[in-house]
LOMAR-880058 format. One line per field, with one value per residue (C-alpha): residue number from 1; x, y, z. Coordinates in nm, 3 decimals. Layout:
residues N
num = [NUM,...]
u = [X,...]
v = [Y,...]
w = [Z,...]
//
This chain:
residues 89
num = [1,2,3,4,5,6,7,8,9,10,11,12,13,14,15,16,17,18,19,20,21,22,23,24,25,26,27,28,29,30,31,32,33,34,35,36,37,38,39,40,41,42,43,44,45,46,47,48,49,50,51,52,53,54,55,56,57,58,59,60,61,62,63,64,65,66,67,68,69,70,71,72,73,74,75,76,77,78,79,80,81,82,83,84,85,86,87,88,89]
u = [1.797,1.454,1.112,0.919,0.575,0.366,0.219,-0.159,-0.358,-0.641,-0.978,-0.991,-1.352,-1.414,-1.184,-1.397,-1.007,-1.096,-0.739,-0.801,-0.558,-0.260,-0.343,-0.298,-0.011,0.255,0.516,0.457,0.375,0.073,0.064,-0.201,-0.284,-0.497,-0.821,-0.677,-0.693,-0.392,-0.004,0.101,0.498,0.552,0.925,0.759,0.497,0.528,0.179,0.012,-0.332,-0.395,-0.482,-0.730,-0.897,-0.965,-1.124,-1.491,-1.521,-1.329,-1.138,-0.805,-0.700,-0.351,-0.376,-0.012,0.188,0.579,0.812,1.130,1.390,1.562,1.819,1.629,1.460,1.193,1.316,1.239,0.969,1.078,0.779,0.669,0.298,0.238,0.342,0.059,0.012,-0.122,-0.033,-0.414,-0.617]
v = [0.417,0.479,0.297,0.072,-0.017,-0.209,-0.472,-0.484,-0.658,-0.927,-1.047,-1.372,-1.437,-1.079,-1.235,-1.384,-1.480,-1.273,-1.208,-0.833,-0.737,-0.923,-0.813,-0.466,-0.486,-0.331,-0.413,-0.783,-0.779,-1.012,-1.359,-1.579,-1.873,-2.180,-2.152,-1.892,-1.525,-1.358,-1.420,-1.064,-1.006,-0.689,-0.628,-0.570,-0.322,-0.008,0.150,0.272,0.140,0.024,-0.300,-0.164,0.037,-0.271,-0.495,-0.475,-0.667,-0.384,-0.726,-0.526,-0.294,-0.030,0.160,0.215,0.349,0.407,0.240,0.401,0.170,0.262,0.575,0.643,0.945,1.037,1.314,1.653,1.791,1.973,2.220,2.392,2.286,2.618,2.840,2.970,2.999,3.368,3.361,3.245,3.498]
w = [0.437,0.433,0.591,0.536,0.525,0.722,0.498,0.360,0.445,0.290,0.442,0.380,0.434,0.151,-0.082,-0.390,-0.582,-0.869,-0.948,-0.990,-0.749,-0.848,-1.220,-1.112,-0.894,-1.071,-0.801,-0.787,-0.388,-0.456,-0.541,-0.679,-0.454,-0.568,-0.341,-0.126,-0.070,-0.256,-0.067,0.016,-0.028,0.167,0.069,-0.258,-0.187,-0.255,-0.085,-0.406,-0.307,-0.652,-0.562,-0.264,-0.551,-0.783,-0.557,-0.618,-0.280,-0.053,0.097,0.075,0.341,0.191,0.585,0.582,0.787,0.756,1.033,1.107,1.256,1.546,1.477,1.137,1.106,0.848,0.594,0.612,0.474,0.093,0.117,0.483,0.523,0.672,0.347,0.158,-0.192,-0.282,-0.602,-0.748,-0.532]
//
């Protein structure tokens, strides 16, 4: 079992309703609201940032970070960040 994210997050007062957001969600985490700010259904989300992208108002904030739950353990890495790639000099 894996993390999960911690959920975006929408300025209300940025928010013009445009829609854009929820058009481009692909995941269905966001949820038009009459004369709200989008609902945000973080058991959806998967993190893309797609929706942060879109809005021409920057009222969307994707800062995620991954929450492990107590005995969980992120995977290990499949590359080493230290190897070096010498193959293009």
């Amino acid at each position: 079992m894996g993390g999960a994210c911690t959920p975006l997050r929408i300025d209300d007062r940025r928010c013009t309703r445009c829609g854009l957001c929820v058009t481009v969600c692909r995941c269905g985490a966001l949820e038009a609201l009459d004369g709200g700010a989008p609902r945000v259904h973080a058991e959806r989300c998967v993190g893309c940032g797609a929706c942060e992208e879109m809005c021409p108002e920057e009222a969307i904030d994707c800062a995620f970070a991954i929450v492990w739950g107590e005995g969980q353990e992120p995977p290990a890495p499949t590359v080493s960040l230290t190897q070096r790639d010498t193959s293009r000099r």
